[in-house]
Backbone as CSV, one residue per row, in Angstrom:
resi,resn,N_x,N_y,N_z,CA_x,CA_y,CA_z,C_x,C_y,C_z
1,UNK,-0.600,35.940,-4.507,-1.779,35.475,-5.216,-1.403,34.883,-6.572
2,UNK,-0.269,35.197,-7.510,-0.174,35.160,-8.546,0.663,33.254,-8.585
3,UNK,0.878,33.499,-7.258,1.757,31.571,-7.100,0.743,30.545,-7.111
4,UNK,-0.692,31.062,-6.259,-1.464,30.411,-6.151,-2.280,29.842,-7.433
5,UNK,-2.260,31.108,-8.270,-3.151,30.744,-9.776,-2.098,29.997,-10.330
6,UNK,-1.216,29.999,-10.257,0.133,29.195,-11.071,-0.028,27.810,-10.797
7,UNK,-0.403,27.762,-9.516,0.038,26.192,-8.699,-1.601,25.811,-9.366
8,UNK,-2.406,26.642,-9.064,-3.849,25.906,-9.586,-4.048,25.823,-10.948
9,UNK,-3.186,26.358,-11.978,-3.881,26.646,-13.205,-2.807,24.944,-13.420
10,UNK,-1.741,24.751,-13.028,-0.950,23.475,-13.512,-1.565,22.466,-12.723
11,UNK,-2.091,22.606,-11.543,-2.658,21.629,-10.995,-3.973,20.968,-11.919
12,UNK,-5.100,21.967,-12.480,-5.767,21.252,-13.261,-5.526,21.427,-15.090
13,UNK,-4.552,22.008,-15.299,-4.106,21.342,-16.923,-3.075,20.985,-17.097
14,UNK,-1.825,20.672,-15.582,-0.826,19.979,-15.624,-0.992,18.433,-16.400
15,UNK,0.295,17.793,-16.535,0.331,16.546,-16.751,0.277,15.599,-15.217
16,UNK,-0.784,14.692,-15.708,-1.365,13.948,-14.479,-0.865,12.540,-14.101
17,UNK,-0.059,12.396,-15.173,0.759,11.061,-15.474,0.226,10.061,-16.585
18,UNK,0.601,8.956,-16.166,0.018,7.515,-17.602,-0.510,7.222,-16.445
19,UNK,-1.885,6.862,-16.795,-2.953,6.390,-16.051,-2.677,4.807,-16.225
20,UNK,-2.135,3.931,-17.619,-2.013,2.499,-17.582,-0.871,2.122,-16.806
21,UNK,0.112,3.088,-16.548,1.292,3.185,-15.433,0.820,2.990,-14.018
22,UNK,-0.026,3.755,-13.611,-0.143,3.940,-12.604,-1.518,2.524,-11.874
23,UNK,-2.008,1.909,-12.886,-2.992,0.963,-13.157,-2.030,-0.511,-12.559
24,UNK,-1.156,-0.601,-13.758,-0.191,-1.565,-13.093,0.573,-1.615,-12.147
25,UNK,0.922,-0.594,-11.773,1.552,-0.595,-10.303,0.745,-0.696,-9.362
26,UNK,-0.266,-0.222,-9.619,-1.385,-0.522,-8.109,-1.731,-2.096,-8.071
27,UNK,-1.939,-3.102,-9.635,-2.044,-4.353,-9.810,-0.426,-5.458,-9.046
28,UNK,0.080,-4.484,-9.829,1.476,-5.325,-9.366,1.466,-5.160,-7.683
29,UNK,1.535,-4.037,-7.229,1.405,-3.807,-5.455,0.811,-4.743,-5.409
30,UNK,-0.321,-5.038,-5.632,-1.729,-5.944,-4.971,-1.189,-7.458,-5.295
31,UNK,-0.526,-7.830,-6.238,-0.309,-9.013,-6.121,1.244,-9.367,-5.823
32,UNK,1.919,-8.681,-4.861,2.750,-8.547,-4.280,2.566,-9.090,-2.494
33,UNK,1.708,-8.087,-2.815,0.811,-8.246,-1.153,-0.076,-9.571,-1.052
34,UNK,-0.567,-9.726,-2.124,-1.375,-10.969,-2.132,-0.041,-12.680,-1.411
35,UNK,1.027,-12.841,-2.790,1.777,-13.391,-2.193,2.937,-12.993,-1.103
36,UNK,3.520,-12.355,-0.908,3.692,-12.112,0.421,3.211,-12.502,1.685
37,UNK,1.350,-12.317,1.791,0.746,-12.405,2.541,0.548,-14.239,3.076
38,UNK,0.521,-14.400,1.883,0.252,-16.397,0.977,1.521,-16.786,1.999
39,UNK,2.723,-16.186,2.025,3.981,-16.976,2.259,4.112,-16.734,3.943
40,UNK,4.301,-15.638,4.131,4.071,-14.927,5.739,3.128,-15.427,6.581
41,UNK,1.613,-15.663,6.077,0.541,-15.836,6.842,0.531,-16.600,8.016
42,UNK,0.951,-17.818,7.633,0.711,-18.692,8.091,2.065,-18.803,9.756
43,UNK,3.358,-17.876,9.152,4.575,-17.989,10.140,4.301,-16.691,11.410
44,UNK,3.396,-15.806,10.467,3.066,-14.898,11.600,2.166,-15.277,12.719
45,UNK,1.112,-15.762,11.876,-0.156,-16.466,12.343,0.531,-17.348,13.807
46,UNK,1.225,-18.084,13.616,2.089,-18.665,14.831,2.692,-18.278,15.425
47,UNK,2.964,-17.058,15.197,4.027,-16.247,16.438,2.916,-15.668,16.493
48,UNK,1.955,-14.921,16.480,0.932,-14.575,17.289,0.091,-15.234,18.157
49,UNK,-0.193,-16.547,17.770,-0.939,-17.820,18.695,0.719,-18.282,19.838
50,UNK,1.693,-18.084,19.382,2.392,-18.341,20.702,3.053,-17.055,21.609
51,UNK,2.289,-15.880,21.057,2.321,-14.945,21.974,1.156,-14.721,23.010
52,UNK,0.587,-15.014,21.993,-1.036,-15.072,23.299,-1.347,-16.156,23.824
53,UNK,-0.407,-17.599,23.755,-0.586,-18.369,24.715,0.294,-17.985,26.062
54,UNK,1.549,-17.150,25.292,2.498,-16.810,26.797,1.787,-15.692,27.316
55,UNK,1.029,-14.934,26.863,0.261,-13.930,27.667,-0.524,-14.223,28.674
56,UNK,-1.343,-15.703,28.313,-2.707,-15.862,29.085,-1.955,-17.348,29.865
57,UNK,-1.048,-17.403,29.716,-0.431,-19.109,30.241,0.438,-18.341,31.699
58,UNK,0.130,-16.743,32.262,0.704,-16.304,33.096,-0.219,-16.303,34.133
């Protein structure tokens, strides 16, 4: 019992991190994914339209 109050008493007055840290990394992810997506889209997009033409061209 005494691990449990330990783990809960740091869980809510532990340190929770830098919130402007964790702000930009979720921004930076997102515009990571954004271009990525921009550059990929379009090459995946075509290997999927020429997979499902060899699917249904059987």
């Amino acid at each position: 019992m005494h691990v449990r109050s330990t783990r809960l008493r740091y869980f809510v007055n532990g340190d929770r991190g830098d919130v402007p840290g964790w702000v930009l990394i979720t921004l930076m992810t997102a515009g990571l994914v954004v271009v990525i997506w921009g550059l990929a889209g379009p090459a995946l997009s075509n290997v999927f339209q020429q997979a499902i033409a060899r699917v249904t061209g059987f």
